[in-house]
C-alpha positions as a Markdown table, in Angstrom:
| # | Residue | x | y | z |
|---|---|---|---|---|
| 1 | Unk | -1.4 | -7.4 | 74.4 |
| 2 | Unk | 1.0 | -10.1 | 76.2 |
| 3 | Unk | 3.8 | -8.7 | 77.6 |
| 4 | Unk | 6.4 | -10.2 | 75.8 |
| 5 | Unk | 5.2 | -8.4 | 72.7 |
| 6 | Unk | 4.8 | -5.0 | 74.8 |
| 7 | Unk | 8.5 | -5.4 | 76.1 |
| 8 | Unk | 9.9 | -5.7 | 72.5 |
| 9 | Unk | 7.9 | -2.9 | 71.5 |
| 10 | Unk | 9.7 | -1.5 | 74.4 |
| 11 | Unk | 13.1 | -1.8 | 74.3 |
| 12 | Unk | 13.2 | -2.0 | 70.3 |
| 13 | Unk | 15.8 | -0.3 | 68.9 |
| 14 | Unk | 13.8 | 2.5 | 67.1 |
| 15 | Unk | 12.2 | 3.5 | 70.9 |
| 16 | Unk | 15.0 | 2.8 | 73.4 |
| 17 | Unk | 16.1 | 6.3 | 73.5 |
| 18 | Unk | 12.7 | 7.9 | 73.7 |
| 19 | Unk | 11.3 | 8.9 | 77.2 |
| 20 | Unk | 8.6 | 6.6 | 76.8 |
| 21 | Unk | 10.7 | 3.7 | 76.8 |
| 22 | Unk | 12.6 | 5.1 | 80.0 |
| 23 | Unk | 9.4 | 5.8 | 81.8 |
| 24 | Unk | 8.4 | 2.0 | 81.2 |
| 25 | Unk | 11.9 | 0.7 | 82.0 |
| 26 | Unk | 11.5 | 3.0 | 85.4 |
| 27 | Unk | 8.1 | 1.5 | 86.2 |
| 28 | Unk | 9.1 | -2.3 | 85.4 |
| 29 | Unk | 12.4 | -1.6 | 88.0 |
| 30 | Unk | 9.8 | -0.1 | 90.6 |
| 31 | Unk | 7.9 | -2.9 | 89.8 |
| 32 | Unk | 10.6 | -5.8 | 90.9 |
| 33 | Unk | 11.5 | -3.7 | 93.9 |
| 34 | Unk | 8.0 | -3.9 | 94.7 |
| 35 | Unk | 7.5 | -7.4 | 94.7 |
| 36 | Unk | 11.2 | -7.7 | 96.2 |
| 37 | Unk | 10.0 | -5.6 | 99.5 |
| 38 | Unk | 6.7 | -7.3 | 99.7 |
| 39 | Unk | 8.8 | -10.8 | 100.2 |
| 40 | Unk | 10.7 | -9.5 | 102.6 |
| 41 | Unk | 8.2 | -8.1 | 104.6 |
| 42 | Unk | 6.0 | -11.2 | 104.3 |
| 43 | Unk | 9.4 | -13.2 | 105.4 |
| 44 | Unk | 10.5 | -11.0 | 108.5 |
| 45 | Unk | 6.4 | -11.0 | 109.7 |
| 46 | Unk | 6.7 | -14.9 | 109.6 |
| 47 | Unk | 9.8 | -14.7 | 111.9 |
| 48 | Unk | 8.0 | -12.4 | 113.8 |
| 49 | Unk | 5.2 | -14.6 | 113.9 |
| 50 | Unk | 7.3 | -17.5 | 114.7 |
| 51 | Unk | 9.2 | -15.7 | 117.9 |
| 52 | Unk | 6.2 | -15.0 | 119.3 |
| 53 | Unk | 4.7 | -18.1 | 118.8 |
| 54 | Unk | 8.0 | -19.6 | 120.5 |
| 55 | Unk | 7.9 | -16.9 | 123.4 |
| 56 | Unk | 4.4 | -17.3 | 123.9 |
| 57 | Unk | 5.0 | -21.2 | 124.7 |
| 58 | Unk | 7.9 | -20.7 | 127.0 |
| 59 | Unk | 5.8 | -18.5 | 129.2 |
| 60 | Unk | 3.1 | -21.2 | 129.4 |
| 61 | Unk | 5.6 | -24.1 | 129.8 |
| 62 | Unk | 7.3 | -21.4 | 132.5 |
| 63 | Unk | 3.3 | -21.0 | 134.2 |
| 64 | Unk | 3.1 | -24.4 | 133.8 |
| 65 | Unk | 6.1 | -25.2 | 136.1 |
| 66 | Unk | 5.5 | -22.7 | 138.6 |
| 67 | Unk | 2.2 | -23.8 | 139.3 |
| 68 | Unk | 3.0 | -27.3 | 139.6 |
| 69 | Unk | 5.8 | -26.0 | 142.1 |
| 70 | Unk | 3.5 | -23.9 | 143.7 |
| 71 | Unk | 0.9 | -26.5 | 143.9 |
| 72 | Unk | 2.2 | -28.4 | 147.1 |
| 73 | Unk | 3.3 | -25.2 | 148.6 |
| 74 | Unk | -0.8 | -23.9 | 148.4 |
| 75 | Unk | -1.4 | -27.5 | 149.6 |
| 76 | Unk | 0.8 | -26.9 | 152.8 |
| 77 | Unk | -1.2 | -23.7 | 153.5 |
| 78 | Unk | -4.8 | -25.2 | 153.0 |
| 79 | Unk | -3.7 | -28.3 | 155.7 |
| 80 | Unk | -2.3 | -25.6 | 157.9 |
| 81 | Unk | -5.6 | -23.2 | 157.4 |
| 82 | Unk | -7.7 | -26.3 | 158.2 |
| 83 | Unk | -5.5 | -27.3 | 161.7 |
| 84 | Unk | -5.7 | -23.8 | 162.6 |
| 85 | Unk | -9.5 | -23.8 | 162.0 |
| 86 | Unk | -9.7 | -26.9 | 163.4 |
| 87 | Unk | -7.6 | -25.6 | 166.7 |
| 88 | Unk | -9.9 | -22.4 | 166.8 |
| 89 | Unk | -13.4 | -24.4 | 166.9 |
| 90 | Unk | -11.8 | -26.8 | 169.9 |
| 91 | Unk | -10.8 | -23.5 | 171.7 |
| 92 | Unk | -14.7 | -22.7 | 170.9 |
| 93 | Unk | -15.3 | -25.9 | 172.2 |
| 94 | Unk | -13.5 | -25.2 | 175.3 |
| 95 | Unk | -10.5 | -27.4 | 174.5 |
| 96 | Unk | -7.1 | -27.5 | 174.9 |
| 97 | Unk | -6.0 | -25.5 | 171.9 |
| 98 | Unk | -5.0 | -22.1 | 172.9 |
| 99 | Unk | -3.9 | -19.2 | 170.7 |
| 100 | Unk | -1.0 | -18.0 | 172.1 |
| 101 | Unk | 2.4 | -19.6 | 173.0 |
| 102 | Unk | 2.3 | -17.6 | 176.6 |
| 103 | Unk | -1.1 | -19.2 | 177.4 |
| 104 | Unk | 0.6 | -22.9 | 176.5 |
| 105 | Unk | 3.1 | -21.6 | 179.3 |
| 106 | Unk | 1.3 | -20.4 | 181.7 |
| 107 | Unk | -1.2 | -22.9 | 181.8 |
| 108 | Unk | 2.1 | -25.6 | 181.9 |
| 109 | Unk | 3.6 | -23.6 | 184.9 |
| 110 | Unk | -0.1 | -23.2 | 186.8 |
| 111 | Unk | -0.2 | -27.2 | 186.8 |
| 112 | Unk | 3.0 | -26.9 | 187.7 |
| 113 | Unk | 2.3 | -24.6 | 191.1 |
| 114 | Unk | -1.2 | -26.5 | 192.0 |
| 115 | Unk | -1.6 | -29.7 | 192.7 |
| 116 | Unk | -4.5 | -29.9 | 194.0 |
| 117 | Unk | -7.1 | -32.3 | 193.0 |
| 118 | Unk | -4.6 | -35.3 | 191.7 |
| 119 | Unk | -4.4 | -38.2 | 193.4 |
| 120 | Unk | -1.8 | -40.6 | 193.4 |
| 121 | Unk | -1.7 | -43.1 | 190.6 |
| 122 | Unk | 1.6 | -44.6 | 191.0 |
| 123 | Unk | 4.4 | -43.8 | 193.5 |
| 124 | Unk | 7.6 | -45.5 | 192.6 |
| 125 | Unk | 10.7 | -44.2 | 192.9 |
| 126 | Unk | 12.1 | -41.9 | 191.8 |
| 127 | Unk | 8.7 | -41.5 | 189.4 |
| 128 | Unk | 5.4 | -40.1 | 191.4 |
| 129 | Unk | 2.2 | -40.5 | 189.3 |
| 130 | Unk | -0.5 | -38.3 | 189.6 |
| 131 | Unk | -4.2 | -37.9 | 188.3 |
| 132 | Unk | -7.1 | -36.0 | 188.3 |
| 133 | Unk | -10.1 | -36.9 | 187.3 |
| 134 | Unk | -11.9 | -35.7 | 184.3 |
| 135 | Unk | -13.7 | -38.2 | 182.4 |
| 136 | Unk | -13.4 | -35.9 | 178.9 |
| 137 | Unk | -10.1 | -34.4 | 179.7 |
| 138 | Unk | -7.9 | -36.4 | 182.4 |
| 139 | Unk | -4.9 | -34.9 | 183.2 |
| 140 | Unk | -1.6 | -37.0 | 184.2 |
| 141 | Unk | 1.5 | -35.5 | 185.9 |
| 142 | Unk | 5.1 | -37.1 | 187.2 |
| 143 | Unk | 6.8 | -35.4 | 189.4 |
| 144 | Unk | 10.2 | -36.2 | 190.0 |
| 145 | Unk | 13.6 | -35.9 | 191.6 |
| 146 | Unk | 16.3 | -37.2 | 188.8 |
| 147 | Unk | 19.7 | -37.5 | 190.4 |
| 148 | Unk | 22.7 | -36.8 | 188.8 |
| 149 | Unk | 21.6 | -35.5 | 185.6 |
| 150 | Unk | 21.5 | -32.0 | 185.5 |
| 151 | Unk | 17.8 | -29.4 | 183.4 |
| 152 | Unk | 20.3 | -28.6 | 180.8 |
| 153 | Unk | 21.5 | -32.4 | 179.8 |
| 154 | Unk | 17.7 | -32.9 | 179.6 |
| 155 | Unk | 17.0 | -30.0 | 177.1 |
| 156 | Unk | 19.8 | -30.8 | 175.1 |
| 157 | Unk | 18.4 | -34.4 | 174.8 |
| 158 | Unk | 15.1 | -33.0 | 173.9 |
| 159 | Unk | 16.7 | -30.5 | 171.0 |
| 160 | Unk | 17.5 | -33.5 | 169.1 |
| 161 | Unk | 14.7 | -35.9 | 169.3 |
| 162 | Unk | 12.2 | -35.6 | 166.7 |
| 163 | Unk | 9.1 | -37.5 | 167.5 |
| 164 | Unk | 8.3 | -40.4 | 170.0 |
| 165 | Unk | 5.7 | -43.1 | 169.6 |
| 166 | Unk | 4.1 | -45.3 | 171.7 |
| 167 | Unk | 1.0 | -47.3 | 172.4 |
| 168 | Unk | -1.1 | -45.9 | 175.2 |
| 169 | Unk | -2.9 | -49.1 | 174.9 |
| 170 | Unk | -6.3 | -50.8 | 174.2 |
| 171 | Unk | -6.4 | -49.2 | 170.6 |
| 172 | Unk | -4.6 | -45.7 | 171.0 |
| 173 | Unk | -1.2 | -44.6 | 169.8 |
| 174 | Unk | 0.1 | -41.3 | 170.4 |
| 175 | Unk | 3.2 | -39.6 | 168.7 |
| 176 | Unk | 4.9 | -36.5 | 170.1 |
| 177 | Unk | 6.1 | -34.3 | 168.1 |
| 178 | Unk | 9.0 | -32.3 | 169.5 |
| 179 | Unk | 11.5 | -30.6 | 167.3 |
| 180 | Unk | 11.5 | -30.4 | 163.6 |
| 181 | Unk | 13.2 | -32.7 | 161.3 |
| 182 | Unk | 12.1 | -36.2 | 160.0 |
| 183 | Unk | 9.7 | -36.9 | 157.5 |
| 184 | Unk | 7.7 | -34.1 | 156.1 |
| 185 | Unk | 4.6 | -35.6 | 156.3 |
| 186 | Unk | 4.7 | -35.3 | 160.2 |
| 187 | Unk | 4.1 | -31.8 | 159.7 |
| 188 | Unk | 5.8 | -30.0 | 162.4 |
| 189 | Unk | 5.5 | -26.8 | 162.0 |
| 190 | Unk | 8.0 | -25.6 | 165.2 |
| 191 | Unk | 11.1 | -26.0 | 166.7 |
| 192 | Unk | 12.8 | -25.7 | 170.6 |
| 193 | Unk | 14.6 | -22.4 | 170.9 |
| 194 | Unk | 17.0 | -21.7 | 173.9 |
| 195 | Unk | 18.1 | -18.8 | 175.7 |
| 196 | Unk | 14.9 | -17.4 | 176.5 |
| 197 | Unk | 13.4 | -16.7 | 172.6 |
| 198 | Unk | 10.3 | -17.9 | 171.3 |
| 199 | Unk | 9.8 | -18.7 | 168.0 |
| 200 | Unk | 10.0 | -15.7 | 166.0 |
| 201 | Unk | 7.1 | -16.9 | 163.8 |
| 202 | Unk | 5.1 | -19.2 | 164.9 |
| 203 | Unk | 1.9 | -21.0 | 163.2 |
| 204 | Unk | -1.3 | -21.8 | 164.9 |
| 205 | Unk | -1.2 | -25.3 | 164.4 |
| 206 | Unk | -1.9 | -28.0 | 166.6 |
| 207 | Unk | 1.9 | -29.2 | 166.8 |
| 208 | Unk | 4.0 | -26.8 | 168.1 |
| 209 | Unk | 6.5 | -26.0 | 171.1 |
| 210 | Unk | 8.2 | -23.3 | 173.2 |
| 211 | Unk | 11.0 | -23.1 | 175.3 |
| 212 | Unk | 12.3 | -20.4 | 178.0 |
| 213 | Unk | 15.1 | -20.8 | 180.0 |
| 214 | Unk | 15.7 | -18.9 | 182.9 |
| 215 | Unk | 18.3 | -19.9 | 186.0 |
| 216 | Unk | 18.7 | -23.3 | 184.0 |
| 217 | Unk | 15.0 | -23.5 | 184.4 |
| 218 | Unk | 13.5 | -25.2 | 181.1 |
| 219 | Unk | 10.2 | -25.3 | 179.9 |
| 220 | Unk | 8.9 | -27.3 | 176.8 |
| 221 | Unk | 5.5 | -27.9 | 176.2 |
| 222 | Unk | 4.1 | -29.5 | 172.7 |
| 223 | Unk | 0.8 | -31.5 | 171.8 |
| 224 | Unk | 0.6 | -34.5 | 170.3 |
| 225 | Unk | -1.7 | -36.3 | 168.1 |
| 226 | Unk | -3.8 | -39.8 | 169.0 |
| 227 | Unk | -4.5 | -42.3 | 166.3 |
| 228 | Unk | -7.2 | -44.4 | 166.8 |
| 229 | Unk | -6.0 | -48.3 | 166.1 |
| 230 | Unk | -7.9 | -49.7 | 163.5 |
| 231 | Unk | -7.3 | -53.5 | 164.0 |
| 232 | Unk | -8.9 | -53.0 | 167.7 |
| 233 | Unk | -11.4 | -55.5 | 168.0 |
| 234 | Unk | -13.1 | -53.0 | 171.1 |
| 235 | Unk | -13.9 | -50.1 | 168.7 |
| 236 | Unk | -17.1 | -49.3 | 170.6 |
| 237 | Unk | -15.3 | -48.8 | 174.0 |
| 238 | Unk | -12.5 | -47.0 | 172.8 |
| 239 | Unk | -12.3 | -43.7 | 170.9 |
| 240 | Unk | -9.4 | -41.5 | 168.7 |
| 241 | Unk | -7.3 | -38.9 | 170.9 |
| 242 | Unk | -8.1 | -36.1 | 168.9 |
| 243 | Unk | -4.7 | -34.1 | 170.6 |
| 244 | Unk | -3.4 | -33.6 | 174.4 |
| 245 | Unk | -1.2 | -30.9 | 175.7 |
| 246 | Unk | 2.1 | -32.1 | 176.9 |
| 247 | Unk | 4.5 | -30.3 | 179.1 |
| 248 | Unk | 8.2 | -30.4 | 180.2 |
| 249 | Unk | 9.3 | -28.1 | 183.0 |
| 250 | Unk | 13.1 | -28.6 | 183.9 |
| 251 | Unk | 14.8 | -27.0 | 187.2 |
| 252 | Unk | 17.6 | -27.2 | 189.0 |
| 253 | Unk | 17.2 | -30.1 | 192.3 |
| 254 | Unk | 19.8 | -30.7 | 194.2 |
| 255 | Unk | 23.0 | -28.1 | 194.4 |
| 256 | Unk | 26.2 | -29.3 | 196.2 |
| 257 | Unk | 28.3 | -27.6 | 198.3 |
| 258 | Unk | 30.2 | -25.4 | 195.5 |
| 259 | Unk | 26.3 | -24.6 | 194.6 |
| 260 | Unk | 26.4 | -27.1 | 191.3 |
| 261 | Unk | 23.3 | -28.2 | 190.4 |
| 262 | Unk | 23.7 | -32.5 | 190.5 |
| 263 | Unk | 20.4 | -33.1 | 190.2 |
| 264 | Unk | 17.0 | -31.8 | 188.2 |
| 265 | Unk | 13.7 | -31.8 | 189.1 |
| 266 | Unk | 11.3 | -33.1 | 186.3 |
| 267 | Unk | 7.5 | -31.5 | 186.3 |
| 268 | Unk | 5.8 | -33.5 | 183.5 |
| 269 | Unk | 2.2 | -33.5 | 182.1 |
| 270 | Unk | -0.1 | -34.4 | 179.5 |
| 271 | Unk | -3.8 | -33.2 | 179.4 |
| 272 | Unk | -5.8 | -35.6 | 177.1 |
| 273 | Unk | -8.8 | -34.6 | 175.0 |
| 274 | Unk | -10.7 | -37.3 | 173.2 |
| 275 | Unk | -12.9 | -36.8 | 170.1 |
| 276 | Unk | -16.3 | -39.1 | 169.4 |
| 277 | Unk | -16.9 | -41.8 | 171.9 |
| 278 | Unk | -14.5 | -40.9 | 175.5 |
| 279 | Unk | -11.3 | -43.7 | 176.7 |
| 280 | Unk | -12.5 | -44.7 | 179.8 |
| 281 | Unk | -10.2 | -43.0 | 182.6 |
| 282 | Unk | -9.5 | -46.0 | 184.2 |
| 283 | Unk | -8.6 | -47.6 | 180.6 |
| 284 | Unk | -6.3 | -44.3 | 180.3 |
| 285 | Unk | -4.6 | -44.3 | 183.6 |
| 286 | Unk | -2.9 | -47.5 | 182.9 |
| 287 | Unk | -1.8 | -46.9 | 179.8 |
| 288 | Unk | -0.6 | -43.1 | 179.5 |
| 289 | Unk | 1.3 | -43.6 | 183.1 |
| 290 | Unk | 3.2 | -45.9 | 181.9 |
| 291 | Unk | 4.1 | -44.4 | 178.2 |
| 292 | Unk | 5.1 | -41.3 | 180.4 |
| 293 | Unk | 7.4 | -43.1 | 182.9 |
| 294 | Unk | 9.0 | -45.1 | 179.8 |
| 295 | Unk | 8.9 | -42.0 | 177.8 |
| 296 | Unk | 10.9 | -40.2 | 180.8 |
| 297 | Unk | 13.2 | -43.3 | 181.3 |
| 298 | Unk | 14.5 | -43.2 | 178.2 |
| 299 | Unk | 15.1 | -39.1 | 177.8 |
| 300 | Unk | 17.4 | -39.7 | 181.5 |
| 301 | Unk | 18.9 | -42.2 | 179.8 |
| 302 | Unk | 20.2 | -40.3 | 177.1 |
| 303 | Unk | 20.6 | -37.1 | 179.2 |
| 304 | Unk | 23.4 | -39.1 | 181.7 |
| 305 | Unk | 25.5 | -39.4 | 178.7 |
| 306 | Unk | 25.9 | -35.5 | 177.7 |
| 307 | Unk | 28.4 | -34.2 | 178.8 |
């Protein structure tokens, strides 16, 4: 029977008061309210559906970003793992890395106290070259007496720089790396701290640098990085630096009569290590003496005009 017909068998006037007719009518109603629910249940899932759906690709957009953030951050730490490995196997190696910051210092301030075994190189006032020989690690030292500039206009003048090149010659070139600043891709990894404090934290790299100051007594030390020249013609004579210590040690020279210090005196060195085929040391004396006497010139420069 089609349900029109039942309907008007239904609802016709001879059965709308029986309780037949009202038990129908009762099921049709339950009926609609049935199908009514079931829409708005299959509406409010969809939304659901739909948030979640939404939600679920903020969270990867969010994962996304934060990885690509975090991606030259996790780069960062690999190149510093790999310097620090690299640092470790030269100390292996019996190199100049060293693992503390009060080994860089004490090794700066026993050259400092011996001077045994250099020779003169260059003797010019008021700059005194020394060497000693080593044919894998030759060590260079100045040792001077710089009138009228005082330890501390020095160190100031060294707080601000932030790397120095120069040639050492013959296919080398050697940047110091001193404080931090400039472009990021130097990697510098510490700065100079005053008034006796180390860095707090400090990374093993192979650029870093400490300060103490005691009595207006500085000392700096910091390593630098050779890059071999690729346009040389004289590649088979002359190797890459692979890194050299370097060393500042600042102290009061002269005093006058009211006990003012008017003069410092300058202890500076740089012990060289070269990776695959050796520099020559005769090659090497004539260039790194001279990049250290310029390199000194111009810091005394600067340092006669703080005040």
């Amino acid at each position: 029977m089609k349900l029109g017909h039942l309907l008007d068998y239904i609802f016709r006037s001879q059965h709308n008061q029986s309780e037949f007719s009202h038990l129908c009518l009762l099921v049709f109603l339950l009926y609609l309210l049935y199908t009514y629910l079931n829409g708005v249940r299959d509406l409010l899932q969809e939304k659901t559906d739909h948030q979640n759906r939404e939600k679920k690709r903020r969270l990867e957009q969010a994962k996304k970003k934060q990885e690509e953030l975090q991606q030259p951050q996790e780069q960062a730490v690999a190149a510093e793992l790999k310097a620090a490995a690299a640092a470790t196997q030269l100390t292996r190696q019996g190199g100049l890395a060293v693992s503390t910051k009060q080994q860089i210092i004490d090794q700066l301030l026993q050259e400092e106290s011996q001077p045994d075994g250099f020779k003169i190189l260059r003797d010019t006032h008021p700059y005194l070259v020394l060497m000693k020989d080593d044919e894998e690690n030759p060590i260079f030292r100045v040792d001077a007496i710089i009138d009228k500039v005082t330890p501390r206009q020095i160190y100031e003048v060294l707080r601000d720089y932030t790397s120095v090149s120069s040639w050492y010659g013959k296919g080398l070139q050697c940047k110091i790396i001193l404080t931090q600043g400039g472009d990021a891709q130097e990697k510098v990894y510490s700065t100079v701290h005053k008034g006796g404090a180390y860095p707090l934290k400090s990374r093993e790299v192979i650029h870093r640098h400490y300060t103490q100051q005691v009595e207006q007594a500085y000392v700096v030390s910091f390593s630098t990085q050779g890059l071999e020249n690729t346009a040389s013609k004289q590649k088979s004579k002359y190797g890459r630096a692979f890194q050299s210590l370097s060393g500042l040690v600042l102290r009061p020279g002269v005093l006058n009569e009211k006990g003012e210090t008017v003069a410092a005196k300058v202890f500076y060195i740089t012990q060289m290590e070269f990776a695959g085929q050796y520099v020559p040391v005769a090659d090497s004396a004539r260039a790194v003496p001279q990049f250290m006497v310029e390199f000194l010139e111009r810091l005394m420069e600067r340092a006669a005009k703080v005040k």
